[in-house]
N, C-alpha and C positions, 0 to 999 in steps of 0.2 A: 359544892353542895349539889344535889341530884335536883334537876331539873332546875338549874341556872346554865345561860350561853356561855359561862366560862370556866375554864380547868386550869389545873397547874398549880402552880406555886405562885402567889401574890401575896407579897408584905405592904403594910400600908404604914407610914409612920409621918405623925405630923403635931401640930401646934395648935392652940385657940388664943387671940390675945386681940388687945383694944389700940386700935390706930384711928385718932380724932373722936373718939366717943364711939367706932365703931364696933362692932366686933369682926375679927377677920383671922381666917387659916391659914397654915401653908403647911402641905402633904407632900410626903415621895411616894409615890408606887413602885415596887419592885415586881417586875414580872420574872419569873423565870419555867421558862419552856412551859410558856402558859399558850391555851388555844382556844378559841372562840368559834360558834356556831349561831349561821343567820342562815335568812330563808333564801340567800343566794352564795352563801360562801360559807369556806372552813377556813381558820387558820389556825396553824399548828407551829409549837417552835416558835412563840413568842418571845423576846429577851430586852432590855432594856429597863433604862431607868426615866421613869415620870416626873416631875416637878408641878404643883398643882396650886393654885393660888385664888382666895374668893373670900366673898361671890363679890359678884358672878365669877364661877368656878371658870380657869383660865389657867393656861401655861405663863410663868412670866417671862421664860426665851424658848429658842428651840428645842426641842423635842428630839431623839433617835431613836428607832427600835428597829432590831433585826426579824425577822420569817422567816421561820424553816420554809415551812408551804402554804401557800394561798390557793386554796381550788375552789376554781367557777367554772367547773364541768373539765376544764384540764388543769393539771399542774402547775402554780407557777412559783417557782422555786428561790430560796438563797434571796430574800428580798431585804432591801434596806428601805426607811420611809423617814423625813428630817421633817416634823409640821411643828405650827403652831396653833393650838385651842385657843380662839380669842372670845373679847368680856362678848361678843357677843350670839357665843355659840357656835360660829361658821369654824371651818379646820382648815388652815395654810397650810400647805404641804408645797414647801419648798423642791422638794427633790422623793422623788422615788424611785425603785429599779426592781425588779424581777427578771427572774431568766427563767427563759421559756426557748425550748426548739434548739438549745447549743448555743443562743443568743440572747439579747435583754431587752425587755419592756421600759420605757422610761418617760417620766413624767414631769416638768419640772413649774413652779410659780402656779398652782393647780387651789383653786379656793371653792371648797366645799362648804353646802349647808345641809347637814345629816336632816334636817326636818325638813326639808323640802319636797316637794312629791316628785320631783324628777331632780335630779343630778348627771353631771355629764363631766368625763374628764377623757382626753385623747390622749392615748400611750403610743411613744413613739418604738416603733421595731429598727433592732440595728442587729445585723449581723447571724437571723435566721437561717439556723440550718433545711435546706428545703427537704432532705432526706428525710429530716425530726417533723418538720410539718406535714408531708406528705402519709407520714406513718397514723396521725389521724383521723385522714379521710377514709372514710366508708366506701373503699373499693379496693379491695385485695388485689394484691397484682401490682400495685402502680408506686414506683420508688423515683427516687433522681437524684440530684446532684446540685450545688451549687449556695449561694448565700440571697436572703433577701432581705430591705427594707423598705421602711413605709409608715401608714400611721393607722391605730387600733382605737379607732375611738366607741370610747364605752358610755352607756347609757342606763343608769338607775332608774326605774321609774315602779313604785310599789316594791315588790318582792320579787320582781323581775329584773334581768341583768343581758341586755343584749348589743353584740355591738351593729355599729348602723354608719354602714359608707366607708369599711373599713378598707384600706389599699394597699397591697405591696408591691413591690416590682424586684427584679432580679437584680442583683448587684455588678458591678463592672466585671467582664470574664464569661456573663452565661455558667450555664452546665446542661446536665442531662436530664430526660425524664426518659425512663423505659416503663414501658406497659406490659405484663405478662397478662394472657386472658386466661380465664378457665377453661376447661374444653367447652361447656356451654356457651360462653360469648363466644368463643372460638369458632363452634359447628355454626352460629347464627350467622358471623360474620363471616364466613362461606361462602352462606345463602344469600347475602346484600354486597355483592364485593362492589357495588358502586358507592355504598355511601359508609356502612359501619366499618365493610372490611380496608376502606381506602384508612379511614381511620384508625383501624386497630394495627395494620400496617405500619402507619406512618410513625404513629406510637410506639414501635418498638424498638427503637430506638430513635428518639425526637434529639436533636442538638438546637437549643435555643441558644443565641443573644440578647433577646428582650423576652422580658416575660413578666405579666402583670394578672393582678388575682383581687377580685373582688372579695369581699368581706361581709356577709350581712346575715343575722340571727341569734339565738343565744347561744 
């Protein structure tokens, strides 16, 4: 419906009946390549099946659902997420995974409270391609080589989504980074061969063995 957070195909199908003088449901959701919209994310290529139980509205076991894509300012792709909804509204999320950079995001034993004004869950990176990473930094010219990991810790707070103290390092082997400049960095660093152009030098063709990268912003 126009001007609701969610698209797609969604069946709902379920029960109403009395346990102990109660009354109580039990619903399936059926998503199919259903996508959702918040003030810090898209998700698109929603698939899976819900089991829903109340109230208090709850899963009563695990939970699967697959992601085409998750974007929070980059793509994160091919995701799978196992939780469980409990009676008291927080989200277990046993296990999740996105691929990001030729590598995965992953997350596991992660207990969320959606009402809470700050939330915080850390994604572990394994097997980051640094060529895929590189390709989003804000400086043309600058490519390389090699695999990274580390850890991506994300932090909810309002309608904000930033990570804070994030860390990688380069994986066993090293690789490259080469720097191409523009001819304007290039005529500048020239003009300074003691400090930029030492740098823009060295950069163009850098061979590391350790290499580690801070993380922080949204």
């Amino acid at each position: 419906e126009p001007g609701l957070p969610i698209a797609g195909r969604v069946e709902v199908r379920g029960r109403i009946e009395r346990e102990q003088g109660e009354r109580v449901f039990d619903a399936t959701v059926a998503l199919r390549d259903a996508s959702f919209i918040s003030d810090i994310m898209r998700i698109s290529g929603v698939n899976g099946v819900i089991a829903l139980r109340g109230p208090p509205l709850h899963t009563p076991k695990k939970q699967i659902l697959s992601l085409g894509v998750v974007d929070v300012g980059v793509p994160l792709t091919e995701g799978l997420v196992e939780f469980t909804l409990r009676r008291d509204g927080t989200v277990a999320v046993a296990r999740a995974m996105l691929h990001f950079a030729e590598g995965e995001l992953r997350a596991q034993d992660v207990v969320l409270d959606l009402d809470a004004k700050q939330t915080a869950v850390t994604m572990q990176a394994r097997g980051l391609d640094l060529s895929a990473v590189l390709a989003r930094v804000d400086l043309p010219g600058i490519e390389g080589s090699g695999t990274l990991d580390g850890d991506v810790p994300l932090v909810r707070t309002g309608e904000s989504l930033v990570v804070k103290g994030g860390d990688l390092h380069a994986a066993q082997g090293g690789g490259k980074i080469r720097y191409t400049p523009s001819e304007d960095t290039r005529a500048l660093a020239a003009s300074r061969p003691n400090d930029l152009g030492l740098a823009v030098a060295a950069f163009s063709n850098f061979q590391y063995e350790i290499l580690e990268a801070k993380l922080d912003g949204d």
